[in-house]
C-alpha positions as CSV (number, residue, x, y, z in Angstrom):
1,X,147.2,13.1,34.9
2,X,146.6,16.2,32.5
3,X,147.1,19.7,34.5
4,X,146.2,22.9,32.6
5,X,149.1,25.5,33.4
6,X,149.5,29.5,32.6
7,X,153.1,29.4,31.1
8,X,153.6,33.0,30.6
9,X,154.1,33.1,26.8
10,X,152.6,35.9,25.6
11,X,151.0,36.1,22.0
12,X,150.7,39.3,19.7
13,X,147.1,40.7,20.9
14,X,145.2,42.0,17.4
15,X,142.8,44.3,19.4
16,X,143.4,47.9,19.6
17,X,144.3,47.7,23.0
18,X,148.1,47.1,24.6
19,X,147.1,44.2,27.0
20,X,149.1,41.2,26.4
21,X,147.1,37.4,26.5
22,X,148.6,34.5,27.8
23,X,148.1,30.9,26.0
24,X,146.8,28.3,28.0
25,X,147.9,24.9,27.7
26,X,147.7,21.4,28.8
27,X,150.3,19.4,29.7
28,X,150.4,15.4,30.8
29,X,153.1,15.0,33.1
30,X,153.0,11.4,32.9
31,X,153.6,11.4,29.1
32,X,157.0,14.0,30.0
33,X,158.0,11.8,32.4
34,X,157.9,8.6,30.4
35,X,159.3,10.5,27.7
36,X,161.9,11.7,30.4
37,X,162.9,8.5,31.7
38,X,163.4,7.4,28.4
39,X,165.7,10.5,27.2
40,X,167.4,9.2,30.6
41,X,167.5,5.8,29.8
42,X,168.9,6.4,26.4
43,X,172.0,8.4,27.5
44,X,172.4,5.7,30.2
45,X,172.7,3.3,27.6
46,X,175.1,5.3,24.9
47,X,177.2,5.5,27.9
48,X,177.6,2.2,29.2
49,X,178.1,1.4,25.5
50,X,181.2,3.5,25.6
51,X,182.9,1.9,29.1
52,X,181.9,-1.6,27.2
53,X,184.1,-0.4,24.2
54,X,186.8,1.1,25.8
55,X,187.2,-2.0,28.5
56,X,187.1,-5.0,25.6
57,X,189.7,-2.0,23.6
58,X,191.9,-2.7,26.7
59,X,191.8,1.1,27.8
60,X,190.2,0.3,31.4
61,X,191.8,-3.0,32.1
62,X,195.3,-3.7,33.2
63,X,194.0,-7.5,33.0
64,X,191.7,-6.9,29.7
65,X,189.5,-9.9,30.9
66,X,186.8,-10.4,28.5
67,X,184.7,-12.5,30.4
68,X,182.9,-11.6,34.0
69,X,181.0,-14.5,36.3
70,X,178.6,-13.9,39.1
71,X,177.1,-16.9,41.3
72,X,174.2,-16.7,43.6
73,X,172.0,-18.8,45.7
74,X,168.1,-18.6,45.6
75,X,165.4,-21.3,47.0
76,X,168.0,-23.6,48.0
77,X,170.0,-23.8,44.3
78,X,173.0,-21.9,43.3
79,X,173.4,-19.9,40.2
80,X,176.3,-18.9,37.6
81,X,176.0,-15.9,35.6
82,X,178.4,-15.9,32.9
83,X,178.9,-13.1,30.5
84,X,181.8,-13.1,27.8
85,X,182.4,-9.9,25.5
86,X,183.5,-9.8,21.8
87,X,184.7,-7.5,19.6
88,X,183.0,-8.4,15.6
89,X,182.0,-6.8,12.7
90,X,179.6,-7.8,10.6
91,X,179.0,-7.5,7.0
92,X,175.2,-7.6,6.9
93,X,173.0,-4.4,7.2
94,X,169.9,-6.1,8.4
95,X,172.2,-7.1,11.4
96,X,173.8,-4.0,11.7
97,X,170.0,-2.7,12.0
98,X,169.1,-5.0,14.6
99,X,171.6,-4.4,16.8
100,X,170.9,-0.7,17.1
């Protein structure tokens, strides 16, 4: 959806009258909020990234479990979810690139 909106700004007029003008501008509000969500879903992301780090660092776990399991049933058969967390380094830039 593209609305046309008076923002206010006010532009130098060249005529030899005071009056200001105002610039008129479309916006689409779906292309904000897609860009929105995504400035969202970034900071989401470089934040879970951080817990991740510090928990496999052994700063948020008395435990420091690197491993996590979920099981759950659906249409009658049961499910295991099993996630297990290492810390690497690699030596490769084209990985280093991919993983970003």
């Amino acid at each position: 959806m593209k609305i046309q909106i008076n923002n206010n700004r006010k532009i130098s007029n060249t005529d030899s009258n005071d009056k200001a003008q105002y610039i008129n501008e479309e916006r689409d509000m779906e292309l904000e909020n897609i860009v929105g969500n995504m400035m969202i879903a970034q900071y989401q992301v470089d934040k879970l990234r951080s817990r991740l780090s510090e928990r496999i660092s052994g700063y948020g776990s008395a435990s420091n479990k690197k491993a996590s399991a979920h099981m759950f049933r659906h249409n009658d058969k049961w499910y295991k979810v099993t996630i297990k967390v290492d810390e690497t380094t690699t030596h490769y830039p084209e990985v280093d690139e991919d993983v970003k």
